[in-house]
N, C-alpha and C positions, 0 to 999 in steps of 0.2 A: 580482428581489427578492433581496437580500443577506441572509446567514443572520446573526443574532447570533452573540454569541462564544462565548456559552453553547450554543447550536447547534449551534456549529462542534465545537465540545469534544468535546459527547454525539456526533453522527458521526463525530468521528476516532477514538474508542472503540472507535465498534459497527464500524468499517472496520477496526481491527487486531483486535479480541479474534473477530468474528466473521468477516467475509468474506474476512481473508488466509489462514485457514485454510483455508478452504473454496477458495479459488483456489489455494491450493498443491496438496490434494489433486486439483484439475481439474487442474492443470499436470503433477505427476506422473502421475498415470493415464494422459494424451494423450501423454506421450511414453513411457510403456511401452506402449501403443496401439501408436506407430508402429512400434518395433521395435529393432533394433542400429542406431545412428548411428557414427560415428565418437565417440571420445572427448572428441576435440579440437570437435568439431562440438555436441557433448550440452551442454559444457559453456557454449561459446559462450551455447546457445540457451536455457538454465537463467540466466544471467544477464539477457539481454535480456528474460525472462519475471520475472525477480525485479526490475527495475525498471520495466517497464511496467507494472504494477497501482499503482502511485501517481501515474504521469503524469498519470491524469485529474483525481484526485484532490490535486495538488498546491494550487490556490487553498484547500481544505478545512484542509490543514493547516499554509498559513501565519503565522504569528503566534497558533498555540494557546500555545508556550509561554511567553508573553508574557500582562500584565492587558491589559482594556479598552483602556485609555487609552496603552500601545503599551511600556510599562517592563517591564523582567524582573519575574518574580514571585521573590520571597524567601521561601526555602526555611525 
């Protein structure tokens, strides 16, 4: 079942205001967990963790900022 647009909207909300924080602080914590990495290696792995929490997530926030019917929304 396909979410409405209205749907899609209020999730892509509750996914930034609320669970990117919360993943961030999981991401931080687990690599201060693990310990000294290399630099070059932290930074790496700080990216590939800063775009993998939207991979799943990408159908959800296709064409939010777009109306219904598929036109920009005017500002």
């Amino acid at each position: 079942m396909a979410l409405s647009y209205k749907a899609r909207r209020r999730w892509s909300l509750f996914l930034l205001v609320v669970w990117l924080p919360v993943y961030i602080v999981i991401a931080i914590t687990v690599l201060a967990l693990i310990g000294d990495l290399n630099k070059y290696l932290a930074i790496i792995v700080y990216a590939v963790l800063g775009v993998a929490w939207a991979l799943p997530f990408k159908p959800l926030f296709q064409g939010i900022g777009k109306t219904e019917d598929g036109k920009k929304e005017v500002e």
